[in-house]
N, C-alpha and C positions, 0 to 999 in steps of 0.2 A: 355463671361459672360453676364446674362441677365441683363439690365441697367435699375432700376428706375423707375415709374414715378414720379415727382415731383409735387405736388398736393399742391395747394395755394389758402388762402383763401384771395380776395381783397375787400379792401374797398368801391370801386365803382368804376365804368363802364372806369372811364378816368385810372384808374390803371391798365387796363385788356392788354394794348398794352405793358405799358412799364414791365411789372410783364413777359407776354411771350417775348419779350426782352433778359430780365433781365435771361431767362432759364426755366421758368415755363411750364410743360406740359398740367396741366388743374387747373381746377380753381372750386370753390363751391360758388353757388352763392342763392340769393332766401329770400324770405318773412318771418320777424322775424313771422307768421301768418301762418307760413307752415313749418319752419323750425326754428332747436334749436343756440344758442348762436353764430350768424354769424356775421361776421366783420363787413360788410358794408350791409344797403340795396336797397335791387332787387327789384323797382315793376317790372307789366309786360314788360311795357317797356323797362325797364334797363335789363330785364332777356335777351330781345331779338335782343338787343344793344350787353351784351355780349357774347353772344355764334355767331352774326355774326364776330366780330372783332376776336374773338380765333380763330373761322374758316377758316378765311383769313390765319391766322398765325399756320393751321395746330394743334393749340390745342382743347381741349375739353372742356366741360363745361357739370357740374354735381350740378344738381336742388335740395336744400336741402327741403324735408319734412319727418322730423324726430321730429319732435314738438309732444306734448304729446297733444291727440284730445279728446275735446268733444263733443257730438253728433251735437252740430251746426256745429262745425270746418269740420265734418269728411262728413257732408250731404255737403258740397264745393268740395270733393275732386277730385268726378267728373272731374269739371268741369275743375279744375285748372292741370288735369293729362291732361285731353285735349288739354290746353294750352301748357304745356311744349311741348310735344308732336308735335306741332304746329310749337313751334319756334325752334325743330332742336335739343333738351336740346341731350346730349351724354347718362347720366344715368337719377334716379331719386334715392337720398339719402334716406330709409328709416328706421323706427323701428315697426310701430303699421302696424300690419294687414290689419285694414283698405286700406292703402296706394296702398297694395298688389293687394286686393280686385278691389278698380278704375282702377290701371292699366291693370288688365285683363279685365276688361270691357271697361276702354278707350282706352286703348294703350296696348294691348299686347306683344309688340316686343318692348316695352322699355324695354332699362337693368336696372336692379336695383341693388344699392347697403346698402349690411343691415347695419344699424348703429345703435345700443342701447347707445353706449358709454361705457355702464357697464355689459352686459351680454355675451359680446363676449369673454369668456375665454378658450374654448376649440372649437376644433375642429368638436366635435358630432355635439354641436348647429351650428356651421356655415356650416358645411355639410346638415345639417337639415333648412334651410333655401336655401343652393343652390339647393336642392330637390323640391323645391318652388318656384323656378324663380331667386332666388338670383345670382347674374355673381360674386361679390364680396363681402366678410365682413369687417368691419372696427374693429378691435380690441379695445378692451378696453384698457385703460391706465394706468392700474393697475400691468400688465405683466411682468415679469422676461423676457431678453434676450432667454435664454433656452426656458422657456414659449412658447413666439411667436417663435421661428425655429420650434421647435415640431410641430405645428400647421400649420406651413407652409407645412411642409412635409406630413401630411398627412390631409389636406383641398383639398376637390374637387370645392374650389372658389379663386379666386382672394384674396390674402389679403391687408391690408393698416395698415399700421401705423404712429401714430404721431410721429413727431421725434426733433419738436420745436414749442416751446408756450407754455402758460399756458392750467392748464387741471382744469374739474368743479368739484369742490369737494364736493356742496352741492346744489341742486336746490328746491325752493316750487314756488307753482302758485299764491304763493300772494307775497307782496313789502312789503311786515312790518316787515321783519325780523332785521330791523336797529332799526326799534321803540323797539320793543322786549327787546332787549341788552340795551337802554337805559332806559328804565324803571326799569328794573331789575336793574341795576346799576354794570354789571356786569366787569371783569376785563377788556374788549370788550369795542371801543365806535368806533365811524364811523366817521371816517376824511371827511373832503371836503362834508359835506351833506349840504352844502348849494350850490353847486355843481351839476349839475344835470349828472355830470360823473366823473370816477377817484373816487370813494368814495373807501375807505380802513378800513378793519376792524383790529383795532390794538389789538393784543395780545401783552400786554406788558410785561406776566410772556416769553415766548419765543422772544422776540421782533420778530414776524412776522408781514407782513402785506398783509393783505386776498383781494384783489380785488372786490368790487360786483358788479356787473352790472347784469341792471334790464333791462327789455325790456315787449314785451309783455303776453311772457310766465312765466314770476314769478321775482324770487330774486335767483342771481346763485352767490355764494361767492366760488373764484376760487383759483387756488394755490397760495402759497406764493411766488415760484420760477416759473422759467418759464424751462421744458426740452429741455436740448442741447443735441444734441446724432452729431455732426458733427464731431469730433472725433472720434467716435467708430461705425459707416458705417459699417464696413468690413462685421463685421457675419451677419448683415441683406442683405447686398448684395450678399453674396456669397450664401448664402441660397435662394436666388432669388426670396424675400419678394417684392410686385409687387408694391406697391406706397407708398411715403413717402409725408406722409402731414406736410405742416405750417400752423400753424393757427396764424393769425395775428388778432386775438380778444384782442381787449384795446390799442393794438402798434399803430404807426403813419405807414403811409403809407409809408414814407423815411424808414420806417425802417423794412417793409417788402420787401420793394425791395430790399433794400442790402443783409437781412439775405438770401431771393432767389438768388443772384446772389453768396452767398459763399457758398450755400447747391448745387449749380448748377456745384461750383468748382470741389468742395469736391465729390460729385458724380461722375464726368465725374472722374476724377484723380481715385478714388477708383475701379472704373469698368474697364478702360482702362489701367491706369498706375498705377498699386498699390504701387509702388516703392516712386514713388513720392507726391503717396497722404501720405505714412509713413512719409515722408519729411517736408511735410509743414502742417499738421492737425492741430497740434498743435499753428503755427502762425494764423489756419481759427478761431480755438476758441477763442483765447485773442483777436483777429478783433472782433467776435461776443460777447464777454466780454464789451470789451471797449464803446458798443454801448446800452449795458444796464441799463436802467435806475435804479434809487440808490436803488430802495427798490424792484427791481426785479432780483434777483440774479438768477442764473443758476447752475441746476444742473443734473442730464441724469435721472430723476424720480425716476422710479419703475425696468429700463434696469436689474442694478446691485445690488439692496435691495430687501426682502423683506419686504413685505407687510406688515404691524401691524394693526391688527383692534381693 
């Protein structure tokens, strides 16, 4: 059976050893300037810090620009395809066209992979971008289990999915959306905003609590839970879904390395020994239970529910 990738997102350059360590196959790294909501960031430097160290260690490293551009952003991209290009990057994460466009002009023989976050729902479009240079798509996070197999089977790319972390449930390119809700006086108000991170938008008629983190692409208020799917592996593996990402956006570094080194469990047992990943799945998620913090509960998304708009 075909095994995995594990796909992690780290905080910086000093977590790149112990994350491949810990089990990780490759890694997303890159410029909140080029790319959308990333854990840690990449300048040049650090991009080329870490794709030498994964290298050593036989992993990959994949360039996030997937940022939403405008014409100044997109007259850079040039230059910055160049760059990756340069320092060795494995793919280059995209969405806009644009992104497309520089890498045929600067680097034609980078692989790319497409990533909207929300328009990867079928197969046509992601077939329809591997027609286009695309080697892989990144799935939306909105998907039924059923969904993504379908798509696997008949996608002519690579596919990815998320499988732990929080997902963005709403993004603008401005930071006022906290001012907004309190002026209005609404049921909404924004903890920690004297805080320049961790601020939480409280819904008190649900008692949830919304994440925002702002960066330099906007104001992105994210789930209230974070998706655990370390339990229920099996159909995405056996249907031989090609990489499974963490996204360690808002977590502590301690605590993406752990959740990588139980998704690294859980994988290897589920591919090789599926006897005994039935065995012990159950103890890998109350480990990964036990380690979340209060107002971030867990639960498998979109896998097993549909959708409500």
């Amino acid at each position: 059976m075909k095994k995995p990738e594990l796909l992690v997102t780290p905080h910086n350059v000093e977590s790149i050893e112990l994350l491949a360590e810990a089990g990780a196959d490759a890694f997303v790294v890159g410029e909140q300037r080029y790319g959308l909501r990333l854990a840690g960031e990449f300048n040049r430097e650090n991009v080329k810090q870490a794709i030498e160290i994964a290298h050593t260690k036989g992993k990959k490293v994949y360039v996030a620009m997937n940022a939403i551009f405008h014409n100044e952003i997109a007259n850079e991209l040039d230059d910055y395809v160049a760059f990756v290009k340069e320092a060795g990057a494995d793919a280059i994460i995209f969405g806009d066209p644009a992104v497309l466009m520089s890498v045929r002009a600067a680097a034609p023989d980078m692989p790319l992979h497409w990533n909207t976050e929300t328009t990867a729902t079928n197969y046509f479009t992601c077939n329809y971008w591997g027609q286009r240079g695309a080697v892989r798509a990144v799935l939306a996070r909105e998907l039924s289990m059923d969904a993504v197999i379908e798509i696997k089977e008949n996608a002519e790319v690579a596919i990815e999915v998320q499988v732990h972390g929080m997902t963005c449930m709403f993004q603008s390119k401005r930071p006022l959306l906290g001012h907004y809700f309190e002026y209005q006086g609404k049921v909404m108000e924004i903890e920690n905003r004297k805080e320049a991170k961790n601020m939480l938008l409280y819904d008190e008629e649900r008692n949830n609590k919304y994440p925002i983190f702002e960066d330099k692409n906007g104001t992105h208020i994210m789930s209230p839970n974070d998706i655990c799917i370390i339990d229920e592996l099996a159909d995405l593996i056996e249907a031989e879904v090609d990489s499974f990402k963490i996204d360690g956006l808002l977590h502590s570094p301690e605590y993406l390395l752990d959740v990588t080194k139980f998704y690294r469990q859980a994988i290897d047992l589920c591919s090789d020994h599926p006897e005994e990943y039935e065995d012990v799945k159950e103890d890998l998620l109350e480990k990964v239970e036990a380690m979340q913090p209060e107002h971030r509960p867990l639960d498998t998304g979109f896998y097993f529910k549909e959708t409500v708009y």
